[in-house]
Phi, psi and omega in degrees: 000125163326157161307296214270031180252330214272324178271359178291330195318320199281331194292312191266347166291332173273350187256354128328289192292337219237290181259112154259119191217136190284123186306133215258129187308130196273149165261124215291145168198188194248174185303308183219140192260119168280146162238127181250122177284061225285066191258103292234157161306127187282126141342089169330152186266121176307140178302316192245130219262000177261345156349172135235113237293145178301155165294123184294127171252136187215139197238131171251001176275337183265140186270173182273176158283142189324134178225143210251109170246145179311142173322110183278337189109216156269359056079121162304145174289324164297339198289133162245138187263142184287181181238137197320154164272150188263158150359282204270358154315275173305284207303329158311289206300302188300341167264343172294328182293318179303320184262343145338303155311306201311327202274337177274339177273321202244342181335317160285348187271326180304000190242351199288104187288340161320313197261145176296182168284303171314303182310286187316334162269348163314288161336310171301317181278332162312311176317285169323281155338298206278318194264024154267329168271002147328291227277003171059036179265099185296087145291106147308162210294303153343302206269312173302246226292344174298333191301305174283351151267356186256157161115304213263333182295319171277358192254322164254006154277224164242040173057260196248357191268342179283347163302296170299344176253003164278336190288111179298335193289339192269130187246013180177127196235117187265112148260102185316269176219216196267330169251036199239062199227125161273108197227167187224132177250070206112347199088019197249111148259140211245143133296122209276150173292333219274177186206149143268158193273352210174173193268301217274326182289337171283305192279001127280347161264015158266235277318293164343293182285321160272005197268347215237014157237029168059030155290181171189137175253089178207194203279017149269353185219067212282000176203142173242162137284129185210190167195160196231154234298327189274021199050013178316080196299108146282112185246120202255097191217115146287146207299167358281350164336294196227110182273331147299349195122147204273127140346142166205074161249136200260117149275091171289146176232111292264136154286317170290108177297146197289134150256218167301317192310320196277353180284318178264000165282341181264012191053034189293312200209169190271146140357276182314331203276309174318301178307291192324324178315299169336279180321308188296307176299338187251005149247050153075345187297139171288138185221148190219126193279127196240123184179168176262195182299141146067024177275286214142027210284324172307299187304324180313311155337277171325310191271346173296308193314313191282355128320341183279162184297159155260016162235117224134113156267136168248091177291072169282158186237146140180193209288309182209124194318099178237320170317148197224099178258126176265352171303156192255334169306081168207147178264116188248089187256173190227127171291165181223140173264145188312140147311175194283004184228024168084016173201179177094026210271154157223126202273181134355269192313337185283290190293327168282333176293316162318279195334328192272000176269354217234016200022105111299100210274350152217151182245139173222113143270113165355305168168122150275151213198025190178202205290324184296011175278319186291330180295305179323311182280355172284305198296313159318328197242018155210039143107357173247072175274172193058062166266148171224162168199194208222148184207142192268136182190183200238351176193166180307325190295314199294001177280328179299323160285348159275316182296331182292312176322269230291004185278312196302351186291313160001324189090332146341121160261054151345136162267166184295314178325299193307287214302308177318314157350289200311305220272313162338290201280324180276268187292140195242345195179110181245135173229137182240156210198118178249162163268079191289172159305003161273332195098341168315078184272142223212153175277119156229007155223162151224120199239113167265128212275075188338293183151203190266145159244103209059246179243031181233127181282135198254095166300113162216102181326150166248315207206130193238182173241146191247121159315335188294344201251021152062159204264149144277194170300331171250037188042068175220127187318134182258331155312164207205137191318161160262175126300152171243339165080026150263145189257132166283138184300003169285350193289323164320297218281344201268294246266316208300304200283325190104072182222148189277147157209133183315140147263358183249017159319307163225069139306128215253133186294187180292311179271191185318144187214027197076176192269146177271356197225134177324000000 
C-alpha cells in the first residue's frame, strides 16, 4: 500500500472513532429504475414566431415519458463522491499538521537566543518524533526521517532549498518561482525535484534570510542583496518585480575555503602560475582580479588573501560579506542600503576612504563597481600597496577600459589622459579568470601592466592559457595556462626585497604559448 493510501487510511480510522454518525440508509431499487413523471405537457414550440399563441392544452390520460437512470450501486442518489486525494496531498497535509503542532509545542524556544542552533533542532526532532506517533500513521523507518526531515527543513531551515544547500556537488541555486528550482552542477544546470508548496512559502523563506543579516524585502523595497551563515551570496526580486513569482538565487560557497593546492588540482592554475602569484603578493604589487559573472573571481580572491603576511593588518570592504581571510588581523566592513525612509545608506566609497584612517598595510575590495574604483587608485598611488580587488570585465585591456568607466563614474571631470595615468601607475598585475564551455573555470592571462605609451595604457602577458591543444571526448578543454617566456619587469623588484622566483617559472613549453602582447 502507498505512503498516501496508508495515512488517508488512519485519517479515516480516527475520525470513525472520534465522529460516528450513522450512514444515511440508500433507497433500494433495482438495476435499472423506471420512474414515471406525472407532469403536465409542454406547450409545442410554434413554426412561426409572430404567430399567436394557442391556448395551453392539458391531457390527463397520457402519461410523460419513462425516464430511465443508471445503476449506482448502493450509493444515495444525492451523494456527490469525492474526489480521489493525490499523494503528495496527504502527505503536504501530515506534514502541514506536523508543523503546526510543532510551532505550539516549541514556539517560544524557537526565538530563545539561549539555546544553540544544535540544541534547538535536537529538540525540535524529538517534538516531532512524539506528534508523528500521535498521529498513528503506519510509516516506515525511511518514509518517518524523510518526514522529520522535510518538517525540520521548513520549520528551522529554508524549506526544499535546504537539501541543496547541504548537497556539496551544487555550487548554485536558481528559483524560477516557487515550483521552478534549478541548480548547478559541475557547471552543467539541472532542474531540481524539490518545490515549494505555495507563493507564501517561497516568500518566507527569503524573509527567513534576509531578516537575520537585517535586510527587509517588500513591495517598496522589492529586491535585496543577502547572505547565508556560510557565507553564501543571496539574491532576491519579489513581485511587483519578478512578474512570475518571486526570484531566488543562492551562490553557494565552499565551508572549507578552497586552497591553492585545490586550484591547481582542478586546472584553474599552474604550479609555475601559483608561485609567481605567491611572490607578487608578498612583494607589495597591486594586483586586480579580472572575470565575468560567476567565473571565480571571489574564490580566486580569496586563495591570493591567504599569500598575506600574518603580521599584516588587513581590511576588507565589500558589498555583503563573502570573503573568508584566514589570517586573524583583519578588519571586516560591509556597505549598508538606505533605510525605509531613504537614508542611513553607507556606501563602498564612504568605507575605503574610512579605511584609510585605519592604518592598514593591506585594503581587499570585494569588487568595484561604481566611483569608489577612483579612491582605490587614489589609495594604491599613495602609499597602501599591495591592495587587491575584483573588477568585472572579459579580458585585461577590457578591464583596463573598465576601470577607466568606473572612474569617470565618480563624478570627477577627469580628462582620459589623467585617468589612464591614474590606472598605469596604481595597478601592478590583472589576472583574468574565465568560464570556459566546458563549466571549467581556468586562469587565461596573468598580465602585467608596464605604463604608458603615448595615450595607451601598455600590457604585457606572463602567462596565457593555451588554446591549441584541443577538447576530449567529453569536451573539456585539454589545455593549460602557459608561460609566454617574457619576464616581467617586476621581477627587479622581487630581487629588491630577496623574494626567490624558479627560473624555470617562465619557462616556455614545446608547442604554441600564445601571443605575448595584450
Amino acid at each position: 500500500m502507498k505512503l498516501s493510501e496508508r495515512i488517508s487510511a488512519a485519517q479515516e480510522k480516527t475520525q470513525s472513532r472520534t465522529h460516528t454518525v450513522p450512514p444515511p440508509s440508500p433507497a433500494p431499487r433495482a438495476t435499472t429504475a423506471t420512474l414515471e413523471l406525472d407532469r403536465p405537457e409542454l406547450p409545442t414550440r410554434q413554426s412561426d414566431p409572430w404567430a399567436a399563441p394557442q391556448p395551453e392544452k392539458r391531457t390527463t390520460a397520457a402519461p410523460a415519458a419513462a425516464v430511465v437512470v443508471p445503476s449506482m450501486g448502493t450509493e444515495h442518489p444525492d451523494e456527490v463522491k469525492p474526489k480521489t486525494q493525490q499523494p503528495v496531498d496527504a502527505f503536504a497535509a501530515l506534514k502541514a499538521r506536523a508543523a503546526t503542532a510543532l510551532f505550539e509545542r516549541m514556539g517560544a524556544r524557537f526565538n530563545d537566543s539561549a539555546i544553540t542552533e544544535l540544541e534547538l533542532r535536537t529538540s525540535a526532532r524529538e517534538e516531532l518524533t512524539r506528534i508523528i506517533d500521535a498521529e498513528q500513521v503506519p510509516l516506515s523507518s525511511e518514509e518517518r526521517t524523510r518526514l522529520v526531515q522535510d518538517v525540520a527543513d521548513d520549520v528551522l531551515g529554508y524549506g526544499p532549498l535546504q537539501r541543496l544547500l547541504d548537497d556539496p556537488a551544487v555550487t548554485e541555486i536558481m528559483v524560477n518561482r516557487m515550483d521552478q528550482i534549478y541548480v548547478e552542477r559541475k557547471g552543467h544546470l539541472t532542474l531540481a525535484d524539490s518545490r515549494f508548496s505555495s507563493e507564501e512559502h517561497l516568500r518566507k523563506v527569503i524573509e527567513r534570510i534576509v531578516s537575520k543579516v537585517g535586510r527587509r524585502i517588500d513591495e517598496s523595497s522589492p529586491l535585496v542583496d543577502a547572505r547565508l551563515e556560510d557565507g553564501s551570496r543571496v539574491n532576491a526580486v519579489i513581485p511587483p518585480l519578478a512578474v512570475g513569482g518571486s526570484s531566488l538565487t543562492i551562490r553557494k560557497f565552499s565551508k572549507v575555503p578552497l586552497t591553492v593546492r585545490n586550484l591547481i588540482d582542478f586546472g584553474t592554475l599552474t604550479p609555475e602560475m601559483a608561485e609567481l602569484l605567491n611572490a607578487c603578493v608578498k612583494a607589495k604589487l597591486n594586483i586586480i582580479v579580472s572575470g565575468g559573472t560567476g567565473t571565480g573571481k571571489t574564490t580566486l580572491l580569496n586563495v591570493l588573501s591567504s599569500f598575506l603576511p600574518a603580521d599584516e593588518r588587513i581590511v576588507t570592504i565589500e558589498d555583503a560579506v563573502e570573503l573568508q581571510i584566514q589570517q586573524d588581523h583583519v578588519v571586516r566592513l560591509e556597505s549598508r542600503p538606505p533605510n525605509t525612509e531613504g537614508k542611513g545608506e553607507v556606501t563602498i566609497r564612504e568605507l575605503l576612504r574610512n579605511s584609510l584612517r585605519m592604518r592598514p598595510d593591506r585594503i581587499v575590495v570585494g569588487e568595484v563597481r561604481g566611483g569608489e574604483s577612483l579612491d582605490m587608485l587614489q589609495a594604491m598611488n599613495t602609499g597602501h600597496d599591495g591592495s587587491l580587488s575584483t573588477v568585472h570585465s572579459n579580458s585585461p585591456r577590457d578591464a583596463v577600459a573598465r576601470l577607466e568607466t568606473l572612474v569617470l563614474m565618480a563624478g570627477m571631470d577627469l580628462p582620459l589622459r589623467a585617468i589612464r595615468e591614474q590606472i598605469a601607475s596604481a595597478v601592478n598585475l590583472i589576472v583574468q579568470i574565465s568560464r570556459l564551455r566546458d563549466g571549467s573555470r581556468r586562469i587565461t592571462h596573468v598580465t602585467e601592466v608596464q605604463g604608458m605609451e603615448g595615450d595607451i595604457v601598455t600590457l604585457q602577458d606572463a602567462f596565457v592559457f593555451d588554446y591549441s591543444a584541443g577538447v576530449d571526448a567529453q569536451g573539456r578543454f585539454l589545455g593549460r595556462p602557459v608561460a609566454t617566456g617574457i619576464r616581467p619587469r617586476f621581477i627587479d623588484r622581487f630581487e629588491d626585497l630577496g623574494i626567490h622566483v624558479s627560473p624555470g617559472v617562465f619557462a616556455t613549453p614545446a608547442g604554441p604559448a600564445g601571443e605575448g602582447k595584450a
